[in-house]
N, C-alpha and C positions, 0 to 999 in steps of 0.2 A: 581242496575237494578232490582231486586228480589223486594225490596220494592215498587217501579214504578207495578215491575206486579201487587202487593195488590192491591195497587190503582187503576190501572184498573180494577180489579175483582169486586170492591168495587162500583166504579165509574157507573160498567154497571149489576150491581147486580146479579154481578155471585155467589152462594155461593161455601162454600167448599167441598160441598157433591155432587152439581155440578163436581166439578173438580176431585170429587173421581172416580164418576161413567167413566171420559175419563181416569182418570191418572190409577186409581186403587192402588194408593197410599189413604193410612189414612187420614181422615181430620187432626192428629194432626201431618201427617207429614207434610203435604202440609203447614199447618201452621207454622211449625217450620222452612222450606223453607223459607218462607214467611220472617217471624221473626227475622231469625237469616242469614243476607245478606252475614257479614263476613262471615260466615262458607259454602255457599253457594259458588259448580262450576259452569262453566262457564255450561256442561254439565248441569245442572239441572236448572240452567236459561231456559238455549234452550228448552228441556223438558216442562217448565213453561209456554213459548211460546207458544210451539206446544198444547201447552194442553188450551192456551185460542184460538188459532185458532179453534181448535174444538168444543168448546163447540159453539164457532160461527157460525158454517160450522152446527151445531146440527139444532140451532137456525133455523137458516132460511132456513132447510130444515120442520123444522114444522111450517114455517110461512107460508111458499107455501104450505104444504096440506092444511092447513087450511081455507088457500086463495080456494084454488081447493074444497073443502067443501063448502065453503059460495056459490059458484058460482052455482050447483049442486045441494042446494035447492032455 
């Protein structure tokens, strides 16, 4: 599962400094997460989760100002 999330991260170009600023976890931790799936819980799967939903939920709350910007000039 843990490797699936990389690939998503990868996939939608999230980097890991991204995931620092939701997690507040270390880029080398996040990577070693990442990395190392046998040593990874379920607990920090979920985590892993929750933390690309947000950088999503980031996303497209700066895609709507942005959107509300353009409009406005």
């Amino acid at each position: 599962m843990v490797r699936i999330i990389r690939l998503l991260r990868l996939k939608h170009s999230i980097s890991l400094v991204e995931l620092k600023a939701v997690t507040g976890l270390s880029t080398q931790r996040l990577s070693q997460i990442e990395l190392q799936p046998e040593k990874s819980t379920e607990r920090q799967k979920d985590f892993m989760c929750r933390a690309l939903d947000r950088v999503a939920a980031a996303r497209k709350e700066r895609a709507a100002a942005l959107e509300r910007d353009c409009l406005i000039t």
